[in-house]
N, CA, C and O of each residue as an XYZ file, in Angstrom:
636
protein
N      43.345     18.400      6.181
C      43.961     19.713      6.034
C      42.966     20.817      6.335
O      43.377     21.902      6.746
N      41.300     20.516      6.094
C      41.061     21.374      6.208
C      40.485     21.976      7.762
O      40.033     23.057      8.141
N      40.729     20.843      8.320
C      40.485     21.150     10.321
C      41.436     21.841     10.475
O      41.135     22.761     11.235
N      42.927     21.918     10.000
C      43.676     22.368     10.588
C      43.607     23.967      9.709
O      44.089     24.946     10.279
N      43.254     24.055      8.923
C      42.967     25.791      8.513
C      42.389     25.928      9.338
O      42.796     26.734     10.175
N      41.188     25.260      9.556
C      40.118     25.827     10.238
C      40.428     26.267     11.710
O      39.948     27.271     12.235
N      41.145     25.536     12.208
C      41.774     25.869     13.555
C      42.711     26.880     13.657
O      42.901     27.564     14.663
N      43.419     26.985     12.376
C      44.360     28.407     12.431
C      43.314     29.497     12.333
O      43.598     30.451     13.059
N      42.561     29.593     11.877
C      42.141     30.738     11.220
C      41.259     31.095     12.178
O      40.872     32.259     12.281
N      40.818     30.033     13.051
C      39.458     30.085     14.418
C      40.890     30.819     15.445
O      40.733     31.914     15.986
N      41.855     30.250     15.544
C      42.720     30.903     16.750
C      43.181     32.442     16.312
O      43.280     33.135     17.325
N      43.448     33.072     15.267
C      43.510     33.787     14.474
C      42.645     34.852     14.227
O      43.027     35.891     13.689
N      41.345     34.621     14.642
C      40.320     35.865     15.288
C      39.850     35.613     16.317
O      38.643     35.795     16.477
N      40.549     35.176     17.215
C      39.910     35.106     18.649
C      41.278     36.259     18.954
O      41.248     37.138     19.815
N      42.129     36.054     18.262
C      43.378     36.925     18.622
C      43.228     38.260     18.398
O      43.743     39.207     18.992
N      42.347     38.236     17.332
C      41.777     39.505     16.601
C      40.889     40.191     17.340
O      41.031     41.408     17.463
N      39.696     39.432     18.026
C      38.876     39.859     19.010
C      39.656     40.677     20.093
O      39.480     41.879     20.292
N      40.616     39.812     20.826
C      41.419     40.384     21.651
C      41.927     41.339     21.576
O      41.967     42.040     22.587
N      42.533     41.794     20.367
C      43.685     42.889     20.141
C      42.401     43.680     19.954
O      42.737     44.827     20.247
N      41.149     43.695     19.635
C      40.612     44.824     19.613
C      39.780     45.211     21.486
O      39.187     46.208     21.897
N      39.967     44.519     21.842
C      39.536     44.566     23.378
C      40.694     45.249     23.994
O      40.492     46.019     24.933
N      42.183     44.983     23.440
C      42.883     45.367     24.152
C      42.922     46.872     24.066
O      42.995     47.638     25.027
N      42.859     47.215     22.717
C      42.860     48.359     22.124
C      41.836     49.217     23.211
O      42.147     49.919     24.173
N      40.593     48.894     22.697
C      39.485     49.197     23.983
C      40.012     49.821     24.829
O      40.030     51.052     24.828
N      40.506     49.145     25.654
C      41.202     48.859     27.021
C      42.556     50.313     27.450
O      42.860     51.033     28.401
N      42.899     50.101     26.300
C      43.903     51.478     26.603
C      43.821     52.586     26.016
O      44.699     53.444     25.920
N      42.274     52.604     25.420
C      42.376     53.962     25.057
C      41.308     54.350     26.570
O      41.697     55.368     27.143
N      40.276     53.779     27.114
C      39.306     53.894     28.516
C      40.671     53.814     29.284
O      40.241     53.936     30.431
N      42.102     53.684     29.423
C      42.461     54.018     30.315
C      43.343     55.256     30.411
O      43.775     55.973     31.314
N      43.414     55.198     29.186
C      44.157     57.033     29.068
C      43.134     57.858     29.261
O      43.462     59.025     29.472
N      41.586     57.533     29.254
C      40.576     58.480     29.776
C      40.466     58.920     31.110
O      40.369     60.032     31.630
N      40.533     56.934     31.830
C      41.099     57.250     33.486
C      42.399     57.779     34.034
O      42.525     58.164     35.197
N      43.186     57.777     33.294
C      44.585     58.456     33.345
C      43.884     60.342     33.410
O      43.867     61.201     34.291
N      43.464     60.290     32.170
C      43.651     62.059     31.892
C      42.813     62.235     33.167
O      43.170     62.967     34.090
N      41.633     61.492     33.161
C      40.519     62.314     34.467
C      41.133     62.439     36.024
O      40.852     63.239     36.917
N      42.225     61.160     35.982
C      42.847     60.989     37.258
C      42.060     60.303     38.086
O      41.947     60.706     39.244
N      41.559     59.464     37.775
C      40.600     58.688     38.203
C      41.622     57.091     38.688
O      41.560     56.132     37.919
N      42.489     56.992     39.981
C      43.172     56.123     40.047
C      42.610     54.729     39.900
O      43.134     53.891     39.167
N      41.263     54.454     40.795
C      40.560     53.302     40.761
C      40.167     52.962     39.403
O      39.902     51.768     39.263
N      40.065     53.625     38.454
C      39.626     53.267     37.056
C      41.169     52.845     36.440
O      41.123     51.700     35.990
N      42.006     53.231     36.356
C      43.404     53.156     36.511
C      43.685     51.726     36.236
O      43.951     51.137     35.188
N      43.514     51.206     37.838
C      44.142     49.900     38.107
C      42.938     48.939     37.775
O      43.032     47.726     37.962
N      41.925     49.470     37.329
C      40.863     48.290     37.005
C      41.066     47.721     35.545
O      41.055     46.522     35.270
N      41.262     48.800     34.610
C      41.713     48.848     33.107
C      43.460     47.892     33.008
O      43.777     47.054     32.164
N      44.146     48.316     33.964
C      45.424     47.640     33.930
C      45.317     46.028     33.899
O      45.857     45.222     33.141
N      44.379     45.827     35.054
C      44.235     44.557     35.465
C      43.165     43.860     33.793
O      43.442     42.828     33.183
N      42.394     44.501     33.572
C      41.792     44.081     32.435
C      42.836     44.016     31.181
O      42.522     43.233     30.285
N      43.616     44.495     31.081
C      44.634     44.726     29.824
C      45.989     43.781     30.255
O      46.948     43.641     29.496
N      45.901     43.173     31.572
C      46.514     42.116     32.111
C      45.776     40.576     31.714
O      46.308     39.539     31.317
N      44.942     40.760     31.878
C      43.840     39.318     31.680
C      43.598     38.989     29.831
O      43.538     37.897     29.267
N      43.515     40.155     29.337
C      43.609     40.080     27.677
C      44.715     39.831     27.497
O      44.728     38.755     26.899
N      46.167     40.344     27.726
C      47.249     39.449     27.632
C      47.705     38.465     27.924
O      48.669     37.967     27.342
N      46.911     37.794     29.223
C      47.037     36.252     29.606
C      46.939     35.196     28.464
O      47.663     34.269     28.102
N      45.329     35.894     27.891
C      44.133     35.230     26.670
C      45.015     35.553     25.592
O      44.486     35.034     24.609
N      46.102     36.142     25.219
C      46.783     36.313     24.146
C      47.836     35.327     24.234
O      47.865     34.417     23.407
N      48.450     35.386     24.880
C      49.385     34.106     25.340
C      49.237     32.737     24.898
O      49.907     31.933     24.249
N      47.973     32.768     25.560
C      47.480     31.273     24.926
C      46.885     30.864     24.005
O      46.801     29.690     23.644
N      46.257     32.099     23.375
C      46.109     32.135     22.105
C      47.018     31.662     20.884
O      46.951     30.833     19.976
N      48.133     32.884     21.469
C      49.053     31.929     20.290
C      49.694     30.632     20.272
O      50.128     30.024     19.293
N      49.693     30.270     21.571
C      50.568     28.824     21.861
C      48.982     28.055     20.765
O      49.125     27.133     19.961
N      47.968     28.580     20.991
C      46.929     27.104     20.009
C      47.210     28.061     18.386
O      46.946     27.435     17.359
N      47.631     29.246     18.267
C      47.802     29.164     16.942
C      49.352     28.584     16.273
O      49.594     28.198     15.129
N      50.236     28.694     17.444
C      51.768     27.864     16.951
C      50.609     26.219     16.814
O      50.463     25.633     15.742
N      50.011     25.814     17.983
C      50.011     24.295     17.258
C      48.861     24.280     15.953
O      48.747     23.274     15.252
N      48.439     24.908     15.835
C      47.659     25.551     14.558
C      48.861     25.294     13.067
O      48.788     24.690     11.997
N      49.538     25.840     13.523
C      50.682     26.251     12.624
C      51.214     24.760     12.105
O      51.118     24.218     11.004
N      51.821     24.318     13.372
C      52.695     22.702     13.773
C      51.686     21.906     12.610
O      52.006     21.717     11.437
N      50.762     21.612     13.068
C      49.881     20.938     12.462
C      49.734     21.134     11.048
O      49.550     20.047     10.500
N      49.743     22.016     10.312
C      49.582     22.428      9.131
C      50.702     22.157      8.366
O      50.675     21.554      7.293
N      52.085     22.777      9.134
C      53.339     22.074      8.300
C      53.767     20.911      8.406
O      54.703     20.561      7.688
N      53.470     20.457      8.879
C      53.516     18.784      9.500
C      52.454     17.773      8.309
O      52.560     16.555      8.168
N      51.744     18.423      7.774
C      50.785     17.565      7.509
C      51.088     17.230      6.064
O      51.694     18.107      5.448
N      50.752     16.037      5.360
C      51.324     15.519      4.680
C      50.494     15.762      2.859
O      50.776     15.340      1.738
N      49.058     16.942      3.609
C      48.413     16.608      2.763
C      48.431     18.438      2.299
O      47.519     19.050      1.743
N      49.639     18.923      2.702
C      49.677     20.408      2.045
C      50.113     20.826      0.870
O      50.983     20.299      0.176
N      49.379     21.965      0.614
C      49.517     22.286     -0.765
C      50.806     22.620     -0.970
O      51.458     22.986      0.008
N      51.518     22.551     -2.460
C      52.160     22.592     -2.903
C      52.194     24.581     -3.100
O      51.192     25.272     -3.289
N      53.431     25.020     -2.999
C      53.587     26.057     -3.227
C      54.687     27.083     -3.170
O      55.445     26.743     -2.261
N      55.099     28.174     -3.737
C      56.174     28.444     -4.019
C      57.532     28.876     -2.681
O      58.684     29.294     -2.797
N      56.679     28.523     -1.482
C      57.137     29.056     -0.353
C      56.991     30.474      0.206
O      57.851     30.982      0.925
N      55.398     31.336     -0.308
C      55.440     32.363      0.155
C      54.455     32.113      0.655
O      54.278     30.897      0.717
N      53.269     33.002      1.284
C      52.227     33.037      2.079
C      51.276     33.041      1.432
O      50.279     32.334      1.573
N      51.535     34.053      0.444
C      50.186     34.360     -0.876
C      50.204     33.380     -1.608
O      49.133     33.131     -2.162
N      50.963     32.788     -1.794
C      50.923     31.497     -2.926
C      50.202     30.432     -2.377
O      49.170     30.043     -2.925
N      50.812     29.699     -0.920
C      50.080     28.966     -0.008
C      48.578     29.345     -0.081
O      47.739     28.554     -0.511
N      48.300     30.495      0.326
C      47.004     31.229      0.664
C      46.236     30.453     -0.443
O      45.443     29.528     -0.266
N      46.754     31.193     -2.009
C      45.995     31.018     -3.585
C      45.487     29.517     -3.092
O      44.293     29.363     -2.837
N      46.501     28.319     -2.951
C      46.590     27.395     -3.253
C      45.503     26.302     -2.065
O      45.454     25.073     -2.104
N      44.825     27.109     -1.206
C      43.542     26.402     -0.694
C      42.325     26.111     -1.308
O      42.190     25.847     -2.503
N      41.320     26.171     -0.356
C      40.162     26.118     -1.223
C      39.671     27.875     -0.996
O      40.049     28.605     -0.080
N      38.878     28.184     -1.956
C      38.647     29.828     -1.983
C      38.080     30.105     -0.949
O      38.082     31.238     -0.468
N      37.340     28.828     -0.303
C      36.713     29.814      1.120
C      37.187     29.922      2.011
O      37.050     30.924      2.712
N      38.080     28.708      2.377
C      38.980     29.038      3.501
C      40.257     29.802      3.194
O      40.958     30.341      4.050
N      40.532     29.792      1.626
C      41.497     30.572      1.415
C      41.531     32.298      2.095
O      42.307     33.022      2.719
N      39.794     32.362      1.346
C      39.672     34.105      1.420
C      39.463     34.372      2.981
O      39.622     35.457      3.541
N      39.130     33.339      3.487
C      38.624     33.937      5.049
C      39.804     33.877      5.654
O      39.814     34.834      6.428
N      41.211     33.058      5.774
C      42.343     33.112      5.865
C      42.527     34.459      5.828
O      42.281     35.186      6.790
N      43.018     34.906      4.596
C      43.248     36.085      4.207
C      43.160     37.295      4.624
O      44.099     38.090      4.664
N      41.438     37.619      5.137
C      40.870     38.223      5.311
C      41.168     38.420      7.140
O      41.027     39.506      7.702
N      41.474     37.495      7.659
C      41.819     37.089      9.125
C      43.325     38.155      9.014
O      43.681     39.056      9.774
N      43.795     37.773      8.114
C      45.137     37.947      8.518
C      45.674     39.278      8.066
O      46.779     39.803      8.209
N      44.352     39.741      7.364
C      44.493     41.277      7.062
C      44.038     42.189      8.089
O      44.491     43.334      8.071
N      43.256     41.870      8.933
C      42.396     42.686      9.390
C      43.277     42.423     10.921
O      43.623     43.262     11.753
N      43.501     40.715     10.913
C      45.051     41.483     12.264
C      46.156     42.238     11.911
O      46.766     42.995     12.666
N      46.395     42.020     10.776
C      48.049     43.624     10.369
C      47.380     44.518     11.184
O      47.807     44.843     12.293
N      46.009     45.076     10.533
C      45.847     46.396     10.726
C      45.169     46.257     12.381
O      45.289     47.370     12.895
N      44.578     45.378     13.264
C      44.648     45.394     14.889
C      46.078     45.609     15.097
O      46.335     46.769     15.419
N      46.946     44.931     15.017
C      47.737     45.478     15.274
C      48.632     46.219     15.332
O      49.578     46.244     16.119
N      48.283     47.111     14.176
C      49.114     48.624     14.174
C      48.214     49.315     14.715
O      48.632     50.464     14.862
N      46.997     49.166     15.154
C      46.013     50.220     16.205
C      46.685     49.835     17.437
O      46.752     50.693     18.317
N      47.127     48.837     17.619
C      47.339     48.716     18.994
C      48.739     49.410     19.437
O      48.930     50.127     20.418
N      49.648     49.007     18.462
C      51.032     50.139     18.434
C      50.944     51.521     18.852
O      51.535     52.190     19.700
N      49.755     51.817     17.751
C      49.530     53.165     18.055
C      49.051     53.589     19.271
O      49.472     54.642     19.749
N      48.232     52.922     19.839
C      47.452     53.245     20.967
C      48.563     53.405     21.941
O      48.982     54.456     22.427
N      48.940     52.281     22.131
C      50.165     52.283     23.345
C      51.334     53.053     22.748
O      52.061     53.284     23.714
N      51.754     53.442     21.927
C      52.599     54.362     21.597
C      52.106     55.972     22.079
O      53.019     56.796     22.123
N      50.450     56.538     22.507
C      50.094     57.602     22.430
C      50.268     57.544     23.905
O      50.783     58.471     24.531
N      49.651     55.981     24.691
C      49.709     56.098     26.006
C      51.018     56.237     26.611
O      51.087     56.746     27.730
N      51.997     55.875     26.052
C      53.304     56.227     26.434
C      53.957     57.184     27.038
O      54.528     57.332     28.119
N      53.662     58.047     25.727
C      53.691     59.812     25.284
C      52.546     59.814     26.310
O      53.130     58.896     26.886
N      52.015     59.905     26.677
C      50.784     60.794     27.935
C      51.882     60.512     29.220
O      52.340     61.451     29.871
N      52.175     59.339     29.442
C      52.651     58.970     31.014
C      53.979     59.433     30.937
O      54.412     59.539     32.085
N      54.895     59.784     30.021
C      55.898     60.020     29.592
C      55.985     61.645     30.389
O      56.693     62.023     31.323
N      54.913     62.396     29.546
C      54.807     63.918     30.092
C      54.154     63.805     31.076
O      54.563     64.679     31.840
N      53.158     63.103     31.670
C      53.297     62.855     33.169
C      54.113     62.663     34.259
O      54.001     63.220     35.351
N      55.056     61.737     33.879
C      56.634     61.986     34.242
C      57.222     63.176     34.479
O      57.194     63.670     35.606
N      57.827     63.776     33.437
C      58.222     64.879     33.452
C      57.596     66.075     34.515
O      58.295     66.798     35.224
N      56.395     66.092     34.456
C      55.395     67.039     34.778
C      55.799     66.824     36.422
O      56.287     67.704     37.130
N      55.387     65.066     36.963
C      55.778     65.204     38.420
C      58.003     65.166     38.453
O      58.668     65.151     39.490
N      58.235     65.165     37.870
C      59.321     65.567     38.167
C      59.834     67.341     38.514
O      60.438     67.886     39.438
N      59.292     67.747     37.383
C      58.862     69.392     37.286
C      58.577     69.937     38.693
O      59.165     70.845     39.281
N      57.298     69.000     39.200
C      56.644     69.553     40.554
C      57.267     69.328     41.353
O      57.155     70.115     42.293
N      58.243     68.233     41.526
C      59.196     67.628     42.408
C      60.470     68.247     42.906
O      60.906     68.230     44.056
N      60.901     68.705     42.009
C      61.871     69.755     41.603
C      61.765     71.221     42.446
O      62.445     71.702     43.353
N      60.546     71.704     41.680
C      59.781     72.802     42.076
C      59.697     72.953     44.096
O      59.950     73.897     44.845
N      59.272     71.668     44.332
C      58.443     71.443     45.570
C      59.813     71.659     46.421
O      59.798     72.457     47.358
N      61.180     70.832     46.038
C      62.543     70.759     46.524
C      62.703     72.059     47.094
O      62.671     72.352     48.289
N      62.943     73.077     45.757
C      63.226     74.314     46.265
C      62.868     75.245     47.813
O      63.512     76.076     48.452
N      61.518     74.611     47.986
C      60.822     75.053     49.028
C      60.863     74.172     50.080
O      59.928     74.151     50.880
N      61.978     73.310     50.219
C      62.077     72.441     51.721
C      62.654     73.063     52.516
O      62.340     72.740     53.661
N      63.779     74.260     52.415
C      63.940     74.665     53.512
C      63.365     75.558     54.166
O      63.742     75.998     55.253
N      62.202     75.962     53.418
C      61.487     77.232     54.510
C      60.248     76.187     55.638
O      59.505     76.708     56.469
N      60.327     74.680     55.353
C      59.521     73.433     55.863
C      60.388     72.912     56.780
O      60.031     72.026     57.556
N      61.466     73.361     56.771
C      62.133     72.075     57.540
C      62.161     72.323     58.869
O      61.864     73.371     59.443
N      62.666     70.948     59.480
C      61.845     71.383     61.216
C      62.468     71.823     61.809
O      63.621     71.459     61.578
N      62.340     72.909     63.014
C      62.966     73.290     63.861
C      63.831     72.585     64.275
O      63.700     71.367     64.392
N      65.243     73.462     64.677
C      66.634     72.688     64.688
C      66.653     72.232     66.267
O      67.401     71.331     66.645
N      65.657     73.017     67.267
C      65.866     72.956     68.599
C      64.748     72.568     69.103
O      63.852     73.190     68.532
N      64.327     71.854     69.886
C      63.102     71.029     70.136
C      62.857     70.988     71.379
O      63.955     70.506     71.658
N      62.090     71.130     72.904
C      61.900     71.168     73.693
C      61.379     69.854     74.044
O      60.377     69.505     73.421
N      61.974     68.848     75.137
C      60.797     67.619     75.426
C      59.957     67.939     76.905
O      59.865     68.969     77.573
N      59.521     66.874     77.044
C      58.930     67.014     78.042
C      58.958     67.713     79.223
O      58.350     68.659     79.723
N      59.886     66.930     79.533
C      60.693     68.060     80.825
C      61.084     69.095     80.993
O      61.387     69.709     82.015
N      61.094     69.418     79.625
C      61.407     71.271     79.510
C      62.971     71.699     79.264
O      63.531     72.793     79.206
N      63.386     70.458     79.157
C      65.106     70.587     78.760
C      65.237     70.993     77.498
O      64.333     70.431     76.880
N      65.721     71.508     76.934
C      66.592     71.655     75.327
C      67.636     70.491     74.697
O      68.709     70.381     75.289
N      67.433     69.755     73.720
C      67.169     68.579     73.281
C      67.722     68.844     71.516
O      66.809     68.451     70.791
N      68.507     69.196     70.962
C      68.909     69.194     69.522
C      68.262     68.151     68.817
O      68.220     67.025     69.314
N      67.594     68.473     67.370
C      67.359     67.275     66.559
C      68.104     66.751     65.839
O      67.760     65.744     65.220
């Protein structure tokens, strides 16, 4: 029983590592966003692509993390909640459990947040080139091309 804590709780901050890389990751790209820095842009994307790969598979070894643990014949007895389970280890792997699984709640409400702010930025970025888009419309017909066009030959030629 206790390889298989140990394996939850090892997949369980590697996840943790991640979510704080990811975090990383999108707040340096709302920096390349605000500066307009496109190449920084798509480098951060692609990096916040590759940490979600590593998350992926992360959890598929913490589901068999999981599998393994309820499966096993030698688990503690307990009232069917998490904290009770938790109590009912040994204190060190209990508390480091614990402690894993506190400190991802709170990665991952940074990460909510983060991408919730980056949202709201690209969101009014949106708007903004729509605004200009809009704006820019108004002024196509003093752009638009001459209705009568001369070719080569010197004939008159409608567009």
């Amino acid at each position: 029983m206790s390889e298989e804590i140990t394996n939850l709780t090892s997949a369980l901050e590697r996840k943790l590592i991640l979510l704080h890389q990811l975090t990383e990751e999108l707040c340096a790209c709302r920096a390349a966003f605000v500066g307009m820095n496109l190449e920084e842009i798509y480098v951060h994307i692609e990096k916040q692509t590759q940490i979600c790969e590593q998350l992926r598979k992360i959890e598929a070894d913490r589901a068999a993390a999981w599998q393994a643990i309820s499966t096993s014949s030698s688990e503690p007895a307990n009232d069917g909640t998490l904290s009770s389970w938790i109590q009912s280890l040994e204190p060190h792997s209990g508390h480091r459990l614990r402690r894993v699984l506190v400190e991802l709640a709170v990665a991952e409400g940074e990460v909510r947040h983060v991408n919730h702010v980056h949202s709201v930025l690209l969101d009014g970025a949106r708007r903004t080139l729509h605004v200009l888009s809009n704006a820019m419309a108004t002024l196509s017909p003093m752009y638009a091309p001459p209705s009568v066009l001369e070719d080569i030959s010197g004939t008159r030629k409608r567009a």
